[in-house]
N, C-alpha and C positions, 0 to 999 in steps of 0.2 A: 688883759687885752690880747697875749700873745694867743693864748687859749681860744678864745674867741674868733679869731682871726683863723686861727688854722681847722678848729670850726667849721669856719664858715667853708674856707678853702674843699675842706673832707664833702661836705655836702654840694659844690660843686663838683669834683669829681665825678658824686654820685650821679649827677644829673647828666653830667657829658658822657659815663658808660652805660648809662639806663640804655640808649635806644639799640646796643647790642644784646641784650638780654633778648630781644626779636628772632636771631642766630642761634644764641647760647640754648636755648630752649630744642628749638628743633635737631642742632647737632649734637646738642649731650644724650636727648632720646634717641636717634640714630644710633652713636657709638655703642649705648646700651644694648641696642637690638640687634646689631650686628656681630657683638661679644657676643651675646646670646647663642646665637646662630651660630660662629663660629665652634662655641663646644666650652666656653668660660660659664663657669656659676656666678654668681650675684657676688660673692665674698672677693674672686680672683677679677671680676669686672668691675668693682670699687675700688678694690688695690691698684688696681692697673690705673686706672683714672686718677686717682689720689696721689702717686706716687709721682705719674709722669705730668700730669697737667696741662697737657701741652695737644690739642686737638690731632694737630696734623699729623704728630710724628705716632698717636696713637693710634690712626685711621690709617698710616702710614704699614707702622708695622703689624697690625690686625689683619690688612691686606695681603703681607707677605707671608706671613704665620700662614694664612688659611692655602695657600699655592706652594706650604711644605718648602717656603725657602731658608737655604741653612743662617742657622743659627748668626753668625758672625756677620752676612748680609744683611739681616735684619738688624740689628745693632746700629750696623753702619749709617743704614739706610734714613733710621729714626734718630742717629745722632744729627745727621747732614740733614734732615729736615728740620733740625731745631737748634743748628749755624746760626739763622737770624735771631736766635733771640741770646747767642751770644755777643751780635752788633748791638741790640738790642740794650743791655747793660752795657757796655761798653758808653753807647749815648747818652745813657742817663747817668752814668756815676759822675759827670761835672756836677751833675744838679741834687745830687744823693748821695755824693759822695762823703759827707761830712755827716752824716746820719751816725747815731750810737751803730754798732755792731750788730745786734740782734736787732736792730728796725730792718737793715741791709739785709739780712741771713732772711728774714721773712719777704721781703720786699724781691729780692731773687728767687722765690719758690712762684712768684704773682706776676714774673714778669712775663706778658704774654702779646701777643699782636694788640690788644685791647688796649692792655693800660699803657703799653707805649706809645701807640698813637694818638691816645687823648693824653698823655702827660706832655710828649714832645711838644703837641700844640702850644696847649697852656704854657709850659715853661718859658716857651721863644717867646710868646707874647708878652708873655708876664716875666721881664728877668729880673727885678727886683724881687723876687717872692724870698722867703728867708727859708730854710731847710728844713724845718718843722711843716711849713706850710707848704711847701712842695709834697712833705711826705704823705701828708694830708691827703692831698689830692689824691696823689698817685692810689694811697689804698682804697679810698673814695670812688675811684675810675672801676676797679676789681669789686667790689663791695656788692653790688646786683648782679653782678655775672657769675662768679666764685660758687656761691649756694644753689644758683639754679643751673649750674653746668652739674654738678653731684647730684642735685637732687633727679632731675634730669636724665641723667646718666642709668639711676639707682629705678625710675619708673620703666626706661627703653629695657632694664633689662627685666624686669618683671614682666612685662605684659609681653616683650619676645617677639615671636611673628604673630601675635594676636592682631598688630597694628598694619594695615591695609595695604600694598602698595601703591595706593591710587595714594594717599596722603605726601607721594614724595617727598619725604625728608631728606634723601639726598643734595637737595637745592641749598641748603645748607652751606658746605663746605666752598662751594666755587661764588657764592654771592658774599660770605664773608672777607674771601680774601680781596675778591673784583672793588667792594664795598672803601678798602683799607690801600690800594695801591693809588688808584687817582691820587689823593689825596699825599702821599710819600713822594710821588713821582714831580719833585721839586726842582732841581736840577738835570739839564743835559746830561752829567755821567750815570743818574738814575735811570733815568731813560735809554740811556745804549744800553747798560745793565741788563733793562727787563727784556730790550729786543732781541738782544745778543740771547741772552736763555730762551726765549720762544723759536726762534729759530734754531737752535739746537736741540731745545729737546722736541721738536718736531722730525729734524731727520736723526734723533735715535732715539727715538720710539720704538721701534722694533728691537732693541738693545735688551737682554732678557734681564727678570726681577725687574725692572725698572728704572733699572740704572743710569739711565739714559738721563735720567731728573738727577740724578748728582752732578753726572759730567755738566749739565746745561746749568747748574748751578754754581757751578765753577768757573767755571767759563763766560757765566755773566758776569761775574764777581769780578773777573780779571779784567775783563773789556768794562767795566765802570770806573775800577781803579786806573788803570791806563788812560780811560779820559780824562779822570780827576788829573792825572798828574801833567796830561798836556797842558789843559787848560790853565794849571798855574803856572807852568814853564811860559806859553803864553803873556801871562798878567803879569809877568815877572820882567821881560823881554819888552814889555809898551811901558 
């Protein structure tokens, strides 16, 4: 029965990250085309994909690599866009936390804007679920996205600039995220969060590399924590 259940669980998942596969398609052929472009072979633009996993911080640093920024910027830049998906685990280890080892060690390699937003769902909803069937899901949520982000990847860099620019694949990356925020932006301290960063990283935008996207990510970070903490000083005080 347990089996079954978790099962069934897994094949939910799969049905709650299918309708990003819509995304995963168009950005993993971009990223390919763009390694491409930038001066990467097919072998160093699969490693790169394989290793980091992670869209943003790879679109991220492919950006900076190509504008000859140093070394140690780029790093930075690509670790600090990929901050959230150490919130990210952080969130999920109540519900995964009790996973054998190597489920965990795999299940961190997969943790991506994707499967955390359809696991976070599911889990609130469902907090009875038992930690097999949470694990279920969660690799379930990854399971249609996973193979065609590489496979994806591995076509963008084949065909190169063979592919048009009237097909727009850059719509990609700003509908993904636009797609994944409603939906987080749960609470008042989420919401100063996002504003606090859009109004910063608007006036330093002219801040060189980009840099201006870490400070405003910092700085939302801290004006949502700061609400958090009023607001239960607050609740605390009634």
């Amino acid at each position: 029965m347990a089996f079954t259940t978790s099962n069934s669980f897994y094949w939910k998942g799969f049905r709650d990250g299918s309708p990003f596969v819509l995304v995963a398609i168009p950005f993993g052929t971009l990223f390919g085309v763009l390694a491409t472009e930038a001066g990467l072979d097919i072998v160093q633009t699969m490693t790169f994909t394989a290793t980091v996993f992670a869209g943003a911080a790879q679109f991220t640093a492919l950006q900076l690599l190509q504008e000859e920024t140093p070394t140690l910027i780029v790093l930075a830049s690509a670790l600090a866009v990929n901050l959230r998906v150490a919130m990210y685990s952080a969130a999920l280890t109540p519900y995964l936390g009790g996973a054998p080892l190597w489920q965990r060690a795999v299940a961190a390699y997969f943790v991506v804007d994707q499967s955390y937003a359809c696991s976070t769902v599911q889990f609130e909803k469902e907090p009875d679920m038992t930690v097999p069937q949470r694990m279920a899901y969660f690799f379930g949520s990854i399971s249609p996205i996973a193979p065609l982000w590489y496979l994806c990847t591995y076509l963008g860099a084949v065909l190169g600039t063979q592919i048009p620019d009237s097909w727009a694949l850059d719509f990609a990356l700003p509908i993904t995220f636009l797609a994944m925020l409603g939906p987080m932006l749960r609470t008042l301290p989420h919401v100063i969060a996002a504003l606090v960063a859009i109004v910063v990283a608007l006036l330093t935008a002219a801040v060189p590399y980009n840099l201006g996207l870490l400070i405003a990510g910092c700085i939302g970070m801290m004006a949502g924590a700061q609400a958090e903490v009023m607001l239960e000083r607050r609740k605390v005080q009634a």
